[in-house]
VEXKEMI-568221 format. One record per residue: x, z, y of N, C-alpha, C in turn. Coordinates in steps of 0.02 Angstrom, whole numbers, plus 50000, padded with zeros to 5 digits. Atoms other than C-alpha are relative to their C-alpha. Example, Ala and Ser with C-alpha at 12.3 -4.5 7.8 and 13.67 -1.06 7.14 Angstrom:
! VEXKEMI-568221
500455000049941506155039049775500455000050060 499584999749941506845035749947499615003750055 
//
This chain:
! VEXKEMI-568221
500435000049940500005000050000500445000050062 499624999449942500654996350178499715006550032 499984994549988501045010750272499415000550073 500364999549933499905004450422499125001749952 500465000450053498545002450269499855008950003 500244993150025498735021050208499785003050061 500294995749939498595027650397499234996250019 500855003650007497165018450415499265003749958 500414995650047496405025850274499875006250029 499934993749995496905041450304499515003550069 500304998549947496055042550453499444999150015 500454998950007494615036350428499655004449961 500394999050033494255047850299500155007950046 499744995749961495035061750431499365000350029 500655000349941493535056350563499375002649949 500574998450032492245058350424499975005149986 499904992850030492735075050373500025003850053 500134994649973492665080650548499304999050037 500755001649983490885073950559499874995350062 499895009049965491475056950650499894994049956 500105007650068490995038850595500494996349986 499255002450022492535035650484499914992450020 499905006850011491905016750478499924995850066 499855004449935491975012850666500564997550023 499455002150010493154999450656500525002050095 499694999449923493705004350854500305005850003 499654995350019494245019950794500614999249958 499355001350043495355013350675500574995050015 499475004450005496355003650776500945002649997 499594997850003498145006450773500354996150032 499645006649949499655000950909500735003749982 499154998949995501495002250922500205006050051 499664994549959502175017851026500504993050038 499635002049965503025008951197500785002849965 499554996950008504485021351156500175000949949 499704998050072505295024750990500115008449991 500084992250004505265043651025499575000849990 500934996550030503365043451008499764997849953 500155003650058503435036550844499964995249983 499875006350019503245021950732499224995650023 500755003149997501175019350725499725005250044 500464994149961499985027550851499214998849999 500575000150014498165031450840499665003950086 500264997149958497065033451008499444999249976 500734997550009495485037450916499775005850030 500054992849970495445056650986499834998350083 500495001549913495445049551170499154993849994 500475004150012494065036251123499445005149989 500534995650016493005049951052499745004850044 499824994949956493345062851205499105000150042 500655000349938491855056651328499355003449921 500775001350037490325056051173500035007049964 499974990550031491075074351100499925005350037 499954995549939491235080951261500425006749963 499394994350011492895090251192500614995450039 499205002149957494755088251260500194995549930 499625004050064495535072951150500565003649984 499354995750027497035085051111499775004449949 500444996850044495745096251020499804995649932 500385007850054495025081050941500494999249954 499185002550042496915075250891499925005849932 499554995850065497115091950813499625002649938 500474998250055495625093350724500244992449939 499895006450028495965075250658500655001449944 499234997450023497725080550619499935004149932 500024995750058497195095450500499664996849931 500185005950050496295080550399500344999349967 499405004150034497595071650356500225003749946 499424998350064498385070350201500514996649989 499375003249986500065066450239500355000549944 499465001650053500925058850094500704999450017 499415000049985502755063350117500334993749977 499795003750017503165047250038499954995050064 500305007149966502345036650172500075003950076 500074997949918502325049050345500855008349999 499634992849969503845060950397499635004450058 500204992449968502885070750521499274996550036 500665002449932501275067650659499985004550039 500174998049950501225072350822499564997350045 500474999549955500075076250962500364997650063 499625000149946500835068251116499584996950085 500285001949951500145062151289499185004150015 500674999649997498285064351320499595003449945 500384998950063497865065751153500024990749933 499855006150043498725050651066500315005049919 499874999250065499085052850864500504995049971 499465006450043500775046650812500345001849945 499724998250050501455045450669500714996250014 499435001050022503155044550594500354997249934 499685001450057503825034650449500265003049951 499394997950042504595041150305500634996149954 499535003750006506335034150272499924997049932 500045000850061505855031350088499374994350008 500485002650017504155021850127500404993850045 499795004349979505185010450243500794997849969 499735002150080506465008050087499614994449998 500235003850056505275000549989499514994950041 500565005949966504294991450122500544993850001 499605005950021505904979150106500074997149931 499965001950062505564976449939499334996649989 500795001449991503554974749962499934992750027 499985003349939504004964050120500344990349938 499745003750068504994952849971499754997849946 500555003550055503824950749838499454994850027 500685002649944502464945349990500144992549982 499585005850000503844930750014499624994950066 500335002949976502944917050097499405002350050 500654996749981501264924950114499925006850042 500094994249981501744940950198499684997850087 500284999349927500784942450361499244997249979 500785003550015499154934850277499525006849981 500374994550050497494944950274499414999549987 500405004750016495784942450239499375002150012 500664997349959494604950850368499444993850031 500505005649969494004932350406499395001549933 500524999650051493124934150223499584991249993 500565006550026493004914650207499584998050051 500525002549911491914912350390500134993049991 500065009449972491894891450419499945001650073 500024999849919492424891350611500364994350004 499815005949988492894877350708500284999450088 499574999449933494244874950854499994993050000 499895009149998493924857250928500255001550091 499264995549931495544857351065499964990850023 499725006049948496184842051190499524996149999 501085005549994494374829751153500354997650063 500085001249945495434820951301499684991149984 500125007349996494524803051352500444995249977 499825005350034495174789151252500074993550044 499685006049935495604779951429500635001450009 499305001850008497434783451435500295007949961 499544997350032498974792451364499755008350019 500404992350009498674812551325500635002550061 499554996949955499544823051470500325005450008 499544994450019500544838851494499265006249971 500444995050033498864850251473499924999149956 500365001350087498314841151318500705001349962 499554997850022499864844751278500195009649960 500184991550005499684864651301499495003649952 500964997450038497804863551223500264998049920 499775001450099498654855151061500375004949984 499654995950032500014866651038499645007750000 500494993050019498684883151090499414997049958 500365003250035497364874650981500204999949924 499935001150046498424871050842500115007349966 499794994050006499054889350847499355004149970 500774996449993497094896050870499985000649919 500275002150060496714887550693500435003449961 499514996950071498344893650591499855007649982 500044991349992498014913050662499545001549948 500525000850025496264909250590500225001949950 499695003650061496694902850446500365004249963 499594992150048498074918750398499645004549999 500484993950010496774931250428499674998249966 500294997550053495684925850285499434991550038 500545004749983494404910650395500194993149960 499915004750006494204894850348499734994950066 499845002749945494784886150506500044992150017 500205006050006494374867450546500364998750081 499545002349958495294856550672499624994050027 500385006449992494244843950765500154997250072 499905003049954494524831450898499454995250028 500575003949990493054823750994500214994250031 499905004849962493074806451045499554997250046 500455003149970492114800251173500164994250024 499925008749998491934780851129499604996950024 500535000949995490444778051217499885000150081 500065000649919489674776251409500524994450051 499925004649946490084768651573500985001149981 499454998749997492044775451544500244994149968 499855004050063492264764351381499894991450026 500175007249958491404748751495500584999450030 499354998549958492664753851628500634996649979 499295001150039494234752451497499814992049984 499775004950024493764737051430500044994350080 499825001449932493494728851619500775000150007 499485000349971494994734751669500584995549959 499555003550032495864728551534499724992749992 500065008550006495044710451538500394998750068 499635003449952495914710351725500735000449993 499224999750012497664715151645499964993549959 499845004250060497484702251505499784993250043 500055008649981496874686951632500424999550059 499345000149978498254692651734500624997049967 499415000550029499334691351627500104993649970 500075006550029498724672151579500174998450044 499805001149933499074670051765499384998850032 500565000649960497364670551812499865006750012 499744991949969497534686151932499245002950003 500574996349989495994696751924500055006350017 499684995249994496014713052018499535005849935 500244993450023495714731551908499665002450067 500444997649966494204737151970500195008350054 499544995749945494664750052103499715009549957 500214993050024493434765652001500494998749937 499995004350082494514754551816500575007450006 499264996750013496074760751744500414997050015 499415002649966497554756551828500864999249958 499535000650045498774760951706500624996449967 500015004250030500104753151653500115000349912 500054998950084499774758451460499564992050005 500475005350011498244743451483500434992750031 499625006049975499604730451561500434998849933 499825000050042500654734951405499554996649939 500715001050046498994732251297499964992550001 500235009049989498804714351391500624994949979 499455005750039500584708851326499914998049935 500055001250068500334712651169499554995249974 500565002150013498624705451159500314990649999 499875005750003499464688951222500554997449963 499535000750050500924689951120499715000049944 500174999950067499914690950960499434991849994 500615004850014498384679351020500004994350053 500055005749960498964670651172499245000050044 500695000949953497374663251278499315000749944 500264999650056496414665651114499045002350045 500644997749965494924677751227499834996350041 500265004049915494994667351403499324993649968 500585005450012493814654251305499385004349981 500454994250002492414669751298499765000250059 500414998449955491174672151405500255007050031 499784994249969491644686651537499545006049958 500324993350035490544699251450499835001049933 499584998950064490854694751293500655003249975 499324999550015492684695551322500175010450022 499914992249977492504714351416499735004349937 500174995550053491464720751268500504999749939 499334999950030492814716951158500605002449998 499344996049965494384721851262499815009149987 500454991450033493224739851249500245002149937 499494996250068493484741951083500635000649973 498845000150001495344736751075500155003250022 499684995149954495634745351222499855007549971 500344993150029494644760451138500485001649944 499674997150052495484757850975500755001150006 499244999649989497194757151049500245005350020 499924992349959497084773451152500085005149951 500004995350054496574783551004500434998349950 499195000550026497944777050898500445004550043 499414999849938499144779551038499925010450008 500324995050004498094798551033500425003949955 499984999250051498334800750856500914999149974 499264999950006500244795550840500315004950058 499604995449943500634807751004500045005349962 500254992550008499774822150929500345001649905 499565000350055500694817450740500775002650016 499154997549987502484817550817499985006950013 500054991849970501924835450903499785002749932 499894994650052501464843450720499075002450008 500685000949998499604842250767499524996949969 500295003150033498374836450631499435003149986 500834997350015496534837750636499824999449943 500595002050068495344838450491499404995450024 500475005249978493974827050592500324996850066 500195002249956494104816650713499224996750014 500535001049998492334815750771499684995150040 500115005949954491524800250894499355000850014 500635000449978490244801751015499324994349981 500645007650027489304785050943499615002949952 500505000950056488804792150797499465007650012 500494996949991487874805850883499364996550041 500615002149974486974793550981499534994249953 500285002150042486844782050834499335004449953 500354993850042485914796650719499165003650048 500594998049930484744799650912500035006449981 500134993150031485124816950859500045004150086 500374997349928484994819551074499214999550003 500744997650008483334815751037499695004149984 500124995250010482914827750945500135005550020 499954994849971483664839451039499485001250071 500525000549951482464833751175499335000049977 500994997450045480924834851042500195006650016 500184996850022481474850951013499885005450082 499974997549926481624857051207499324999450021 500835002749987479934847951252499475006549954 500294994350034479114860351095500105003850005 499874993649987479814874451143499835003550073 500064999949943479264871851321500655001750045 499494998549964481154873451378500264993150032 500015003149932481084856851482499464998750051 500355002149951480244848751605500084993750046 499705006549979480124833351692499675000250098 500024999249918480404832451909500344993450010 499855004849994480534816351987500434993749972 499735002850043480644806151850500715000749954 499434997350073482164815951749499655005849948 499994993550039482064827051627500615005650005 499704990949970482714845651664499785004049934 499764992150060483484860951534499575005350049 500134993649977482734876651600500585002749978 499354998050011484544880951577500095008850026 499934990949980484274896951696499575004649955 500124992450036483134906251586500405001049950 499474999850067484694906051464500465004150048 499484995549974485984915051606500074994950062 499835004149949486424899251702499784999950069 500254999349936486364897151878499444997050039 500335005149982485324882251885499734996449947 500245005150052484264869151784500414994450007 499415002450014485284856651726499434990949962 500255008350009484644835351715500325001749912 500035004250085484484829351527499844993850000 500295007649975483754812551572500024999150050 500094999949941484024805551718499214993750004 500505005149972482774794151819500044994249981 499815007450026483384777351756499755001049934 499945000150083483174785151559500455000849980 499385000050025484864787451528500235007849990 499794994550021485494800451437500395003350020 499494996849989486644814351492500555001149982 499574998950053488374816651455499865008049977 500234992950030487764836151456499524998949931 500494998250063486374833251331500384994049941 499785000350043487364821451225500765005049976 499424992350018488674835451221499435005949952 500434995450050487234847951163499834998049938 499955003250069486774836751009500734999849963 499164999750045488684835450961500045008449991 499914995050001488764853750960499345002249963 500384998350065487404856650856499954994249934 499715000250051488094843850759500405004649953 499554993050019489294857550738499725005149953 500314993750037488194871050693499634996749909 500375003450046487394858850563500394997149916 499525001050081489024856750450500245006649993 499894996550056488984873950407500525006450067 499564993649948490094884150551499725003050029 500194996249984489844900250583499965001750064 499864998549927490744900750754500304994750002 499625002949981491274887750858500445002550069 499734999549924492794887750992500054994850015 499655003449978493164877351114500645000750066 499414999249981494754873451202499844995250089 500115002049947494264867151395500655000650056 499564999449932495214862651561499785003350044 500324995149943495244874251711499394996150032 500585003749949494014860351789499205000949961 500404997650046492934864151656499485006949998 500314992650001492504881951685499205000950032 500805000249988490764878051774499454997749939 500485003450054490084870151608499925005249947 500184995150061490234885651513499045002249998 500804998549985488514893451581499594995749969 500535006550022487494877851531500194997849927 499744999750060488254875051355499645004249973 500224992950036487984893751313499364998850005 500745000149999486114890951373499664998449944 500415005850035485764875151284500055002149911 499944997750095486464883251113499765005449998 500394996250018485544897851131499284999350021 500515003750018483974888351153499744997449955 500025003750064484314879850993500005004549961 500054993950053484374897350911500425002049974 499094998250045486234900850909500115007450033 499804994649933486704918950981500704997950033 499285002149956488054917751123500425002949967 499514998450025489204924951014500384997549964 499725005750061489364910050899500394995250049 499715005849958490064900451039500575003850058 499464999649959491624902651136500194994950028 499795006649966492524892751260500775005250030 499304999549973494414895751293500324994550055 499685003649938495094889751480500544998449982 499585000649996496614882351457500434997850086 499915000149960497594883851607500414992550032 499585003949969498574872051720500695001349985 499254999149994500424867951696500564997150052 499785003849949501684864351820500974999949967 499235002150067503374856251738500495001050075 499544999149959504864862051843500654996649962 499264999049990506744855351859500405001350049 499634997849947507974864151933499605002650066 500274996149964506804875352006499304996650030 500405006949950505954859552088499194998749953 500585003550049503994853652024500034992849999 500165006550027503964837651939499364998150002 500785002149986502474827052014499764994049962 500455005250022502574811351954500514997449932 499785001150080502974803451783500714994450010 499575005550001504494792051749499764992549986 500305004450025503474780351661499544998050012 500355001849962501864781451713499634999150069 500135001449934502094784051881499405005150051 500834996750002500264793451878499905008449977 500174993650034500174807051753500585002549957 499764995350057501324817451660500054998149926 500275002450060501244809551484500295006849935 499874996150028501444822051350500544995949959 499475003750045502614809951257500515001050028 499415000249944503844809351390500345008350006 499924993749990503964828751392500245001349932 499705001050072504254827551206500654997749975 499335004649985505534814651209500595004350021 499374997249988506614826551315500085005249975 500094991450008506294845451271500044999149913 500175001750061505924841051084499395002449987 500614997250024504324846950982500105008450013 499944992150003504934865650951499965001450064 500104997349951505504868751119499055000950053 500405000549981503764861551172499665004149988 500414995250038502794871551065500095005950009 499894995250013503454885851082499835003150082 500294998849935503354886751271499444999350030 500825000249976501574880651297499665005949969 500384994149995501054897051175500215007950011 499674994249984502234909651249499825001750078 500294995849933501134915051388499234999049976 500845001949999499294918151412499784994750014 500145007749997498404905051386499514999750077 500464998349952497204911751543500484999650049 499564999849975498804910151635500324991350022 499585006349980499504894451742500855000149965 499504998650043501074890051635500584996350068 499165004349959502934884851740500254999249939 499565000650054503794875651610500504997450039 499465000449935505484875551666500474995549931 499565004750042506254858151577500655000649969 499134999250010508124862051587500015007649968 499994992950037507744879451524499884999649922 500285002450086506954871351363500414997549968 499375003650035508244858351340500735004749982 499474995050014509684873951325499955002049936 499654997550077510614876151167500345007349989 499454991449962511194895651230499105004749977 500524994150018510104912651202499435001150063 500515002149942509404907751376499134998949986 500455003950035508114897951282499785004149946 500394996850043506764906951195499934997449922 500225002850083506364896451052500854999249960 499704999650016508244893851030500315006549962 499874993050009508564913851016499715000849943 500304997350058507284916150887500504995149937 499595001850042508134900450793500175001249970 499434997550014509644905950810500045005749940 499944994250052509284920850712499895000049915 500365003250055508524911450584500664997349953 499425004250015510204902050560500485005949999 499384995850016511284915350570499965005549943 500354997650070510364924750416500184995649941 500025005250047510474909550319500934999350002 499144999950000512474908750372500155005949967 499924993150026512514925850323499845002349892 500154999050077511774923750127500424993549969 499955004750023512504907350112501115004149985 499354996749987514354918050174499865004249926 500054996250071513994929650025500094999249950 500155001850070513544917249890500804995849988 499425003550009515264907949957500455005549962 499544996850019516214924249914499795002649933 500004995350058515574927649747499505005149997 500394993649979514224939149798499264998649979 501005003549991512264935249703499785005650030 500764996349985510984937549815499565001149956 500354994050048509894951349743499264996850004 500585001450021508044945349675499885007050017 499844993149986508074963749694500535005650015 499664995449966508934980249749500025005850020 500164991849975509154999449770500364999550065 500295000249929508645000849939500455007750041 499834992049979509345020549942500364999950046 499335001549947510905012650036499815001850105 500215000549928510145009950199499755006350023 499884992450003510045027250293500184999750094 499905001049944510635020750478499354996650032 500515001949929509465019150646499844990549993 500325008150001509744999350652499764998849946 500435003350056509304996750478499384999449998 500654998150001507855006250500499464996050060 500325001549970507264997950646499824993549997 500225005850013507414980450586499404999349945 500574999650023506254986150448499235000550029 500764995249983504874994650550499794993950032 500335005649979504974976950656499804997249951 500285004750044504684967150515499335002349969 500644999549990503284977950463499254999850046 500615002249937502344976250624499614993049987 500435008249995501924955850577499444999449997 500745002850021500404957150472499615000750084 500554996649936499634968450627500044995950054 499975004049935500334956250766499504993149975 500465003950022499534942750669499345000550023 500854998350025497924950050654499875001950075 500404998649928497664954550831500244993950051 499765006449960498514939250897499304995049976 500485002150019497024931250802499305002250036 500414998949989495834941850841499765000650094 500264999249935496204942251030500084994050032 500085008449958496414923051061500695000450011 499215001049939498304926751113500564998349952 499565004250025499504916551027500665002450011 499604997949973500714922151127500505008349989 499974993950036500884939551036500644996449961 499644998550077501814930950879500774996150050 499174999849970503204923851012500375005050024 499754994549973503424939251090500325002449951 499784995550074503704947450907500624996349991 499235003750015505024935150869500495000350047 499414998049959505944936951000500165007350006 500034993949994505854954050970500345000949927 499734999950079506274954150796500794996050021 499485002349983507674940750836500545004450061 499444996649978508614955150961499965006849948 500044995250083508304968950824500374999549988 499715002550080509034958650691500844999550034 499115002249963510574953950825500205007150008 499664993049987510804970550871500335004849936 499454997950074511214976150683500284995249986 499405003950028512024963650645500795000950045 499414995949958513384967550794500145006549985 499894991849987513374985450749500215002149924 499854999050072513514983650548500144990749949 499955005350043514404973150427499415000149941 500484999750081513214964750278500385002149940 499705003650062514444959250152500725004750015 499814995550013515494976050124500275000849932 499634997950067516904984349995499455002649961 500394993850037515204994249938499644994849973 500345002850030514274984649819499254999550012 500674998949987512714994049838499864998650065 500185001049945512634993350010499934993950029 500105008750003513024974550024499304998649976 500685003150042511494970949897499475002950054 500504998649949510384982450014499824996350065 499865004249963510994974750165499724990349991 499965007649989510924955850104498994999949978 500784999150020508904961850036499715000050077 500114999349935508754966850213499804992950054 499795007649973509324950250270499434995850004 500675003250021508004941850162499444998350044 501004998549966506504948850215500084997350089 500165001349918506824946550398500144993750016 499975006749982507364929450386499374997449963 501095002350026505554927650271499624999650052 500354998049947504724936050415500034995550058 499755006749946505584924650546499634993249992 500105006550045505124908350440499305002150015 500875000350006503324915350419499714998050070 499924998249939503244918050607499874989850033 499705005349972503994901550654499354993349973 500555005950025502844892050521499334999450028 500844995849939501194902450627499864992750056 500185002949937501634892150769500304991549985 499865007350005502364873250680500565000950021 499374998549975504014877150732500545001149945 499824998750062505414873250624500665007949985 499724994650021506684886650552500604998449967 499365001550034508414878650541500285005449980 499584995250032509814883950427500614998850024 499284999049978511174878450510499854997450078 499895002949945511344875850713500715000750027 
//
């Protein structure tokens, strides 16, 4: 049993025995002591309880305290410290064998399984299929991809979806614009419509087109030839989508397409079922959500006056597409410009009979790409936007990744280019690496001198402060996991690694592995193991690889 496990226990069955509700999971949470003097695990159930007992949480603590059944194997002592916080203390023997536990896990350690199997669904970047993906969709893939894995180790079954919207005046737009690149480019100059796409991804598009087919379209009727260019232009983007978001380590389970919700009229029905429920209404020729008796600020068009459908209400049908294959909860992953559409969403799905709880919406913030202190405005390439490829290209995948989920995601990100590209301890994602690689130098140094690494190992050896502390980090994972999951923050399991990665450096400067002492070597190189497991597990969380040699 892990030692965060038995306190856990222990405590709930502490609260019940002093005529508290052991099974209020808010009681049982458990955090890290800031300080290493106030122990390894701490429990603020006693202040939580303070207001509804109307006693002093120090009282509380110590009633809690006389509970306990402190297995000397698993707790050296508990104290009462601050307010009325409950910390415990390790016992050097249960953090032994948690390097051996931590070792059998192998792979799987940090996995747990409070999802219980749930079907949830994170559908991240859904950017328009009119040009190249940009530095946010960039941010939303790598926090997105992260969202789903966290999922996914706690026990859910986590789904990865990308919406396309192939459909409307946008999709007209693209192919337009691109019939004036492609009869340009015959030499019959036509300008891009001034609302089109300007791009030059769609000038690129018009070489190719004539390099493969020549004047092949120009004998097409103009609106023949635009409805056409549409879908090329459509199917070329989402390629172009789909190979960005491949090189980045990003792979959905659907890609989904607005057509086939309007094919299916399943907005219709969402407008039967509004009409029967008396939750629209129709005002100068549109149809209107009663969106405010749901929270919103305002009623919200579903039809306009012409007949034409909303992109809001074909958004509400796609989203109870959603609910309709089986997911319990959906998130989604939105741009700061975005944040007014929450209200009206939440309405329209709890109209349809979803509680607001099944639906989330995660802001993803703005990023602003610095060099040399300086903000980078405009692209090399496209002149326009930021291309997430281009940011790739220089920084690589890891560095990328690793910096878009090493801050709140509720947080405007500074990615600072030349800080990414650094091969030095400067560089975050490099540091953790590094540590990764110098573990692996370290067992590989061992096996050169004659030395098998231990499948196992008496642990008794280890007995010093750093040892002990690289253990107690490595036991923290499952729990960073699980609340990095549970609180949306991604950004938890970088912090840990870089936390773990000065740990692991700090014993390693302070103690040799590979020692005249036999036993102590084998302990030591067991040691090794697990924290380069832990590292690896860590690293794999976020798609990030885990060289062995840099």
């Amino acid at each position: 049993m892990k030692p965060q496990e038995y306190i856990r226990n222990n405590i709930k069955n502490a609260l019940s025995a002093c005529g508290f509700d052991g099974d209020d999971e808010k009681l049982l949470v458990l955090e890290k002591p800031k300080q290493a003097e106030f122990g390894d695990i701490s429990s603020s159930a006693a202040m939580n309880l303070a207001k509804a007992a109307k006693q002093a949480p120090r009282k509380i603590a110590a009633d809690i305290i006389s509970k306990l059944d402190t297995d000397p194997f698993y707790i050296e002592k508990v104290e009462i410290a601050g307010p009325g916080f409950i910390n415990f203390f390790l016992a050097k023997e249960c953090l032994r064998q948690a390097v051996l536990d931590i070792h059998q896990e192998g792979k799987d350690y940090g996995k747990s399984f409070w999802g219980k199997g749930k079907k949830i669904q994170f559908e991240f970047v859904s950017a328009n299929p009119t040009g190249p993906l940009n530095i946010v969709s960039a941010r939303a893939a790598a926090v997105g991809d992260v969202f789903a894995s966290l999922y996914n180790m706690v026990g859910f079954k986590a789904e990865r979806e990308f919406y396309v919207n192939d459909a409307g005046r946008q999709i007209r737009l693209l192919g337009i614009s691109l019939n004036a690149r492609y009869m340009t480019e015959l030499g019959r100059k036509i300008p891009v419509p001034e609302d089109g796409y300007h791009g030059n991804y769609l000038a690129d598009l018009a070489k190719e087109i004539v390099a493969n087919d020549s004047d092949k379209y120009a004998q097409f009727n103009e609106e023949e030839r635009c409805n056409l260019f549409s879908k090329m232009a459509l199917d070329y983007m989402v390629k172009r989508h789909k190979d960005s978001l491949d090189k980045y380590h990003v792979f959905y389970d659907n890609w989904f397409r607005e057509t086939v919700v309007r094919e299916q009229k399943a907005h219709e029905k969402v407008l039967d079922y509004f009409a029967k429920h008396n939750y629209s209404y129709t005002k100068d020729g549109a149809v209107w959500f009663r969106s405010s008796d749901f929270g919103d600020e305002k009623d919200r068009v579903l039809v306009t006056s012409e007949g034409e459908p909303t992109y809001f209400l074909i958004d509400i049908a796609y989203h109870e597409n959603k609910f309709s294959r089986g997911f319990s909860k959906l998130f989604d992953l939105w741009g700061p410009d975005h944040h007014g559409y929450i209200p009206r969403m939440s309405a329209a799905l709890q109209a349809l009979g979803h509680p607001r709880e099944k639906f989330e919406v995660c802001i993803i913030q703005q990023v602003n790409l610095l060099r040399g202190g300086d903000t980078v405005k405009m692209s090399k390439r496209a002149g326009e936007i930021i291309e997430m490829d281009e940011l790739i290209d220089e920084v690589g995948v890891d560095a990328a990744r690793y910096f878009f989920v090493d801050r709140r995601v509720s947080q405007p990100l500074d990615f600072d280019i030349e800080l990414a590209k650094k091969q030095s301890d400067e560089n975050p994602v490099y540091y953790v690496q590094y540590a990764h690689a110098r573990i692996c130098n370290i067992l590989r140094f061992a096996v050169e001198g004659g030395i098998e690494i231990p499948g196992q190992a008496d642990m008794s050896p280890l007995g010093n402060e750093l040892e002990f502390a690289v253990v107690k980090k490595c036991l923290d994972f499952p729990e960073i996991v699980s609340k990095a999951a549970s609180a949306l923050e991604p950004h938890r399991i970088t912090g840990y690694l870089h936390e773990t990665a000065t740990v692991f450096h700090r014993f390693y400067h302070e103690n040799r592995v590979v020692t005249d002492n036999a036993e102590l070597t084998a302990a030591r190189l067991m040691l090794c193991k697990v924290t380069r497991q832990v590292i690896a597990n860590g690293l794999k969380l976020l798609s990030i690889s885990a060289p062995e040699n840099m």
